[in-house]
N, C-alpha and C positions, 0 to 999 in steps of 0.2 A: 651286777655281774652279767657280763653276757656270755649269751650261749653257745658252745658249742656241739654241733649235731654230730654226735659219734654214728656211722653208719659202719655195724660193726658187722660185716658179711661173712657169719659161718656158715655154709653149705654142706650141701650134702658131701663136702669130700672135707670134715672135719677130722683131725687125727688123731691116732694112740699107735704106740709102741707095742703091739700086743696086749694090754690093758683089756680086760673084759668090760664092756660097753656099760656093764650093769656097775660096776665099783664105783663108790660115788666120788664126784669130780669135785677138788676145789676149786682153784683157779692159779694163773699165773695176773701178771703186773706189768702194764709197759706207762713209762710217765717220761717226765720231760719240760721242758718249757718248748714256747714257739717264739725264736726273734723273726722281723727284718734284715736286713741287708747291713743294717748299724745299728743294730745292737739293740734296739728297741723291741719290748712286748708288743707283740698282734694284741690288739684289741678284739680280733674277731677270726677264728678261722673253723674250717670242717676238715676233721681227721675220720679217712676210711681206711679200716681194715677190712682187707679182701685176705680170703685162704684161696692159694694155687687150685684149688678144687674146682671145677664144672658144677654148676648146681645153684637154687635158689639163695638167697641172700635172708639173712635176719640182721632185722633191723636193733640196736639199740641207743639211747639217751646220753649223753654226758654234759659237762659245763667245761668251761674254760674260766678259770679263775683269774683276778684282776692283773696277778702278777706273768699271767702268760701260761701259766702251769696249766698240765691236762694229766688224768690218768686215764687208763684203759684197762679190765679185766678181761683174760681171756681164759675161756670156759674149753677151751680145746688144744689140743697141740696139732703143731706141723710147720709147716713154711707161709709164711704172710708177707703181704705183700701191703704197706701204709701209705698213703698218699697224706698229704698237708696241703691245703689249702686254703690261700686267705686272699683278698679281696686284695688287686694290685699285684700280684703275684702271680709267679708262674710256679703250677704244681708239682709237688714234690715228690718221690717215691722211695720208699725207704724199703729194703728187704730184711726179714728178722724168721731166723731161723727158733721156736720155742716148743722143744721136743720135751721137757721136764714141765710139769705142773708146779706151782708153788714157786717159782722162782720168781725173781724180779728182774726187768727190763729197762733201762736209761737211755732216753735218747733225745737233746733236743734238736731240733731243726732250726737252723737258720735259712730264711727261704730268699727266691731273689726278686728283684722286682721285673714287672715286666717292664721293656724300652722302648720309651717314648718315640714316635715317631715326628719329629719338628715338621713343619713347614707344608704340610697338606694343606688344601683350599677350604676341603669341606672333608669329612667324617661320616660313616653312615650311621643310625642310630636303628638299633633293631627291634622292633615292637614284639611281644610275646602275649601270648593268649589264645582267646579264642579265633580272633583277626589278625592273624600276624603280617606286617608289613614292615617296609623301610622308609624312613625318612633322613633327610640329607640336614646334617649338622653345618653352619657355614660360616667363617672364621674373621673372626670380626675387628676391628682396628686395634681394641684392648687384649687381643692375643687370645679371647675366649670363643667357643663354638655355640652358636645357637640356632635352632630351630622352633618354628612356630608350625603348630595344626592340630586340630580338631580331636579330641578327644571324650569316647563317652562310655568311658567306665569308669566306676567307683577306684578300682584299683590298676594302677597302668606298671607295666612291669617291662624292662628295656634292657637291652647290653651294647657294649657298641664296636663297628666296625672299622677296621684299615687305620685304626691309631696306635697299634703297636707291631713290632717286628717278629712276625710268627710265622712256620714253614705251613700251618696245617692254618689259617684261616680262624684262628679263634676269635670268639668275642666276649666281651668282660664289660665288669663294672661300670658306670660312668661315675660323674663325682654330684651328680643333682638329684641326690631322692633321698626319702624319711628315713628307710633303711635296705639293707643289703639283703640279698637271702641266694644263698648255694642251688646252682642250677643244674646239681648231679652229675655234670662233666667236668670235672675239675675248676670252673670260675664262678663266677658270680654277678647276678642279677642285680642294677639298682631298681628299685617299689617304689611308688612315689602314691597316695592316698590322697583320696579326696580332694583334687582339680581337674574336674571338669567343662568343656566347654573349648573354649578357644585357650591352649596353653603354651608355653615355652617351657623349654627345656636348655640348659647350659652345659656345657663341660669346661672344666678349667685345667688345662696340661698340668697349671703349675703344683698341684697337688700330688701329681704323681711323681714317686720319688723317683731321683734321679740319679744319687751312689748306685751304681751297679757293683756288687760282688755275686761270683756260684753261690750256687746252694750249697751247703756241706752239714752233717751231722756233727756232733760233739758231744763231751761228756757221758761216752758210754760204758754201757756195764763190760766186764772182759769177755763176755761170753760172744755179745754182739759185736765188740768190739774187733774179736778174733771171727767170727763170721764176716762181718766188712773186708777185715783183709783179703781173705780167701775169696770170696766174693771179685774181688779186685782181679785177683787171678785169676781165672776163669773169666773173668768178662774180659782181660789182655790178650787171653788165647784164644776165647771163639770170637774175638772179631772182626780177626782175619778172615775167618771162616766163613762167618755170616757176612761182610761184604762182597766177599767173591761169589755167595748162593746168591745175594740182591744183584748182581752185575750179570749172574747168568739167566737170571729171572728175566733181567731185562733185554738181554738180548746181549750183553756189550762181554762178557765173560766166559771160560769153558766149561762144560757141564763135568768134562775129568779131572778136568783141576781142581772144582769146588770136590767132587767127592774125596778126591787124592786127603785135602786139607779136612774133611770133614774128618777121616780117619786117626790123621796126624790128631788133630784138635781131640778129638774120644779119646784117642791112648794118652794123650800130656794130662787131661782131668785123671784116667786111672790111674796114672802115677802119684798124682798128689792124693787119689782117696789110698793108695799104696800106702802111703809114709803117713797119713795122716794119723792123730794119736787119739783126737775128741773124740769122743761119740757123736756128736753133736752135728761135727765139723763132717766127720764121714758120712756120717746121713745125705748131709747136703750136698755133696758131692758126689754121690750114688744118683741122687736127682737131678743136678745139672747133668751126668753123664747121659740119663737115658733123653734128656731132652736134646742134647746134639746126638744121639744116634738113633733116634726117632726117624729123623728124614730121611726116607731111600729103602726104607723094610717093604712099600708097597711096589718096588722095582726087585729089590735081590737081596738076599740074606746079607748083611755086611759083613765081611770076614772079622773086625775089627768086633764085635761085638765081644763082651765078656759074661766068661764064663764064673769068673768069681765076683762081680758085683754082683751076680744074676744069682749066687748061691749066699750072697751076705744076704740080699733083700729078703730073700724068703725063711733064713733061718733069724731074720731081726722081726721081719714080721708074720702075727701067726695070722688063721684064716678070719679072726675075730678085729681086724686090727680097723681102723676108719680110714687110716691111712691105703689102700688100696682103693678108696674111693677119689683120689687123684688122680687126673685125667690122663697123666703119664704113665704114672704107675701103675693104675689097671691095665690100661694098654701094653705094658710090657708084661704083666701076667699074663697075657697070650702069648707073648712071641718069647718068652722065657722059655715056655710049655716047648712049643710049635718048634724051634729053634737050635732048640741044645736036649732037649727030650733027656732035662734032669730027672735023674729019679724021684728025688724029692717033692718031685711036683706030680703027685700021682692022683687017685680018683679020691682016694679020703681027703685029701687037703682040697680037692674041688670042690667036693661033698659039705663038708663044713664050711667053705668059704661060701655055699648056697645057702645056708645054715644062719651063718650072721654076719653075710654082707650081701644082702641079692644083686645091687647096683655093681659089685665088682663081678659078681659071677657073671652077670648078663652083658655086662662090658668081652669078659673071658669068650664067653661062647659066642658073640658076636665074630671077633677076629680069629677064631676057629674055624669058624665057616667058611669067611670072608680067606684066611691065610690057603685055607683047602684046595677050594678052586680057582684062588687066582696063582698060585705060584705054587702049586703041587697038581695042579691040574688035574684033580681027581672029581671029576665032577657030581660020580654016585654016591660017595663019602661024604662030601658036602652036602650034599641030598638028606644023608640019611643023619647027621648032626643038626640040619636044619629042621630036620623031624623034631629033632629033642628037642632043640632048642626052643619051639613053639609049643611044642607041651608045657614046656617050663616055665617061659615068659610070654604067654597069649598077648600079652600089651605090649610089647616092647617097640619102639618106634622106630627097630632095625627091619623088625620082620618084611615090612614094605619091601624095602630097596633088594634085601638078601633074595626074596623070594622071586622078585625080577630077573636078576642076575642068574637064578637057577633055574627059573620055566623051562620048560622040556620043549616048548615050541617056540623058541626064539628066534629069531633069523640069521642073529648073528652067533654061532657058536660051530664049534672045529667040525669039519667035515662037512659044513653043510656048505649049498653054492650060493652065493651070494647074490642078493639081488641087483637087478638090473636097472638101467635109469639111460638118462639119453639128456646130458646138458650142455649148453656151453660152454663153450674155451674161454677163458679170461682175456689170455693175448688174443686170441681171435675168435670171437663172437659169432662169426661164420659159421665154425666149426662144432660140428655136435662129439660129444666126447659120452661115450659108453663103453660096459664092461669088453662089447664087441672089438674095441679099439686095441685092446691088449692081449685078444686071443694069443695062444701059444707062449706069453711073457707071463714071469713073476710079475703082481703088479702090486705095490706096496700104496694104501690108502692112508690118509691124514687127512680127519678132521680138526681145524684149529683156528685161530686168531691170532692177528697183530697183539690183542688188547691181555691175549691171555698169556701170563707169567709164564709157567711150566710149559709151555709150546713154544712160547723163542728158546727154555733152557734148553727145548730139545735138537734147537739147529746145528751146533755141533754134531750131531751122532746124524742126523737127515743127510746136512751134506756129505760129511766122510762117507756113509753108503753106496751115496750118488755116484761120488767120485771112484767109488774101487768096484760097484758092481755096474755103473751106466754101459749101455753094447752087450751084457753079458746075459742076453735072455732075461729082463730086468726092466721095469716102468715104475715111475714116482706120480702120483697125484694127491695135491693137497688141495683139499674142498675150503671153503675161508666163511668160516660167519659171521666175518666183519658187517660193520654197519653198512659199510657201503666200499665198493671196487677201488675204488680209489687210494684207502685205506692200504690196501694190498701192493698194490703199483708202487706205494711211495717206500713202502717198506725196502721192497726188493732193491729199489733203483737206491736205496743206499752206499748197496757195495757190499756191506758185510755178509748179509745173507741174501745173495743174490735166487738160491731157491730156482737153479736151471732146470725144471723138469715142468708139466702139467699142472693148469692150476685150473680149478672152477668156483664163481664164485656164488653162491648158497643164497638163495633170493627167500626172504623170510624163515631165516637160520633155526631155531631150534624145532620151529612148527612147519618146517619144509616138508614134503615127501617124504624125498631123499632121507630127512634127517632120521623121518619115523619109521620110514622102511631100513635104514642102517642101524637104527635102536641109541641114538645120539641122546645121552641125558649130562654128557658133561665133555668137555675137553682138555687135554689132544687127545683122542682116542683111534688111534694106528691099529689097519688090517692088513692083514698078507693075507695073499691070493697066491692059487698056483695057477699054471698056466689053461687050465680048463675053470678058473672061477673060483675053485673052493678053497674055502677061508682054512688056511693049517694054522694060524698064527694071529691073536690080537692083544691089547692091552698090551699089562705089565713086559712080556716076553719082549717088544717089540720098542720098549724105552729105553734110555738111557746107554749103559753099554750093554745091556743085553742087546740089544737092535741089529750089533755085528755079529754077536753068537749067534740070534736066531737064522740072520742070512744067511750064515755061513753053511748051516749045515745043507744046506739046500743049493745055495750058488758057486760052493766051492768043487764041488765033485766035478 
């Protein structure tokens, strides 16, 4: 019988329905068989289940029996996420919604094979261990790949490269070793024992199969069955969405169209958790909903946000529940609070949620503070929550960053004037460019990069600026931490984001001067300046559509 390695990851964001922690747990069931592409039993694969949770992993054992079959016991509920993986194969992901204990799960996987790639010269072969190198596979008249060299370990362990059709670079099995063994990313390692010395190594293409069909599931229970569907649904509607966030990430899309559609996409899910009739079903559609209206809470409240998903969640779950230990769902236990200032969410249900869940409370009071002073701009309030919040979580590995943010002797923070600097122009190198340069003008500052996502999403709102406030008492400079100048020039001379205003380029970017005298620890991070210097405006205010609120008040009068 061979084995297979269940790596069964519950973490710390294992679930319950309100379920007191201490009530003892049975278990739920998930089984299935595993085919190929035609029909045939895997003789060998590795099934991980992960929980949507943040947090360490637990390990546990299973077998795969001769006929294909595996089962799985799951000691927890919530949302999981299954991968299948078998040797030749591209890995699988299955989504299974199991909120009920005790119940059973059916699902087999037919998985696909990975596509041969004909006609290469040579193949790389990737060495694993303590020495890892590469060696070059070269293709021999009998249509097979081999390489010859030196090898001096007992146990030699290899995958191989540029022989199959893959967007991300992957490497996998070859077809010459004793046995296989799972190399934790989804594929698998051939082992080869005891040849040392001067050895060869083969690959033979014609082993790997060649029937391509998708992946797809079958023979499921109704319960998963009816989550697939749904599921379907939702992944139809956001992905519209998410490829127009990936197109404005990249520069080539608009930052208000995507939010426009982020919108739309949020209210088409509440409608389906509307009408929905499972328990099951509507869970999980409470949680896709908060993960498309996650993006854009650290720019502006979304209007779009709901107030009765946001009163199902907390009257489904109470402060004992495991389920707020998911990375989303804690997170919207702040902006629930922070947002719609439900009653329901008052200091006893804090109180107890410190009580028996510390990981969601210290999540809560994190984006507490964090929500405080970046978009209620209460700087003292924040202060005095961050007080509490370090009584209560001495360890927390927020305290760092929160307590930065808060310093009382910052450089960069409202009212104060901004420091001074003296560098060159990018277009012209001649040219020293300082705060001097801009006396009497608004002068709007960006730090950013070509390489960074979120700073081209923000080229829509830069340009529009430019163009309704340039001549009007009004300067743009964007500072660039690109690797190098060049980087920048090519960008521009694209067309699209031509970026007509001041640019300088950041010579040893994050450990510049500049960078540490501006308080730079992430990008784009945008300052307004008024016309003697001092900072009225940075961050969040100054992104997305706020960018034109906050100018306005200022450049319109």
């Amino acid at each position: 019988m061979k084995n297979l390695f269940i790596l069964f990851a519950i973490s710390l964001g294992s679930f319950s329905c309100g379920t007191d922690k201490n009530t003892e747990i049975t278990s739920s069931e998930i089984s299935g068989k595993v085919f190929d592409s035609e029909g045939r039993n895997v003789s060998q694969a590795t099934i991980i289940v992960r929980s949507s949770a943040m947090g360490r992993d637990t390990v546990a054992l299973g077998t795969l029996a001769k006929d294909g079959s595996y089962e799985i016991k799951l000691e927890n509920r919530g949302i999981f996420f299954i991968e299948f993986a078998s040797p030749f194969h591209t890995p699988y992901f299955v989504e299974i919604v199991a909120l009920e204990l005790g119940t059973k799960h059916s699902i087999d996987a037919h998985l696909a094979p990975y596509k041969y790639i004909s006609g290469n010269d040579t193949i790389k072969i990737v060495l694993m261990g303590e020495n890892p190198r590469e060696e070059i596979l070269n293709l021999g008249g009998d249509g097979i790949y081999r390489a010859k060299f030196t090898n001096d370990s007992d146990t030699l362990k290899y995958e191989l490269s540029g022989h199959i059709e893959t967007k991300v670079g992957r490497t996998t099995n070859g077809t010459d070793h004793d046995f296989m063994e799972y190399d934790g990313g989804g594929d698998w390692a051939s082992v080869i024992i005891g040849r040392k010395g001067e050895i060869e190594i083969s690959f033979d293409p014609s082993k790997f199969q060649r029937k391509y069909e998708e992946a797809h599931i079958t023979n499921l229970d109704p319960a998963t069955a009816s989550n697939k569907e749904l599921k379907t649904k939702c992944d139809t509607i956001n992905n519209i969405y998410a490829r127009k966030m990936n197109a404005t990430r990249s520069g080539k899309g608009d930052m208000d169209e995507a939010k426009s559609l982020q919108g739309e996409t949020a209210k088409a899910i509440e409608e389906l958790w509307k009408n929905e009739k499972s328990e099951s079903n509507k869970f999980y559609l409470a949680y896709r909903y908060f993960n498309i209206a996650s993006n854009g809470y650290s720019f502006k409240k979304p209007e779009f946000l709901s107030k009765d998903i946001s009163a199902y969640l907390l009257r489904k779950l109470s402060p004992n529940s495991e389920l707020w230990e998911m990375n989303k769902l804690s997170w919207s236990a702040a902006t629930i609070a922070i947002f719609n200032d439900m009653d329901i969410y008052d200091n006893p249900f804090i109180d107890s949620l410190e009580i028996h869940n510390k990981v969601a409370a210290e999540r809560y009071h994190y984006y507490r503070v964090y929500y405080t002073f970046s978009i209620g701009k209460d700087t003292s309030k924040a202060r005095e929550l961050f007080a509490e919040m370090k009584e209560k979580y001495p360890n927390s590995k927020h305290l760092k960053s929160l307590g930065f943010e808060l310093k009382k002797d910052k450089n960069i923070a409202y009212r104060k004037q901004a420091p001074d600097f003296k560098l060159a122009s990018l277009d012209n190198p001649k040219e020293t460019i300082s705060l001097a340069s801009y006396k009497g003008k608004y002068l709007f500052i960006d730090f950013w990069a070509v390489w960074c996502g979120p700073c081209i999403g923000e080229m829509p709102h830069l340009h529009k600026a430019h163009k309704k406030y340039s001549g009007k008492n009004f300067a743009m400079l964007s500072l660039s931490f690109d690797r190098n100048a060049d980087d920048v020039t090519q960008y521009r001379a694209k067309g699209k984001h031509p970026m007509p205003w001041d640019h300088i380029f950041i010579e040893g970017g994050f450990d510049a001067n500049i960078s540490i005298e501006y308080e730079v620890r992430g990008i784009p991070k945008p300052i307004l300046l008024d016309p003697d210097g001092i900072i009225i405006a940075f961050g969040s205010e100054l992104r997305g559509d706020n960018l034109e609120e906050t100018l306005s008040k200022y450049l319109s009068q």
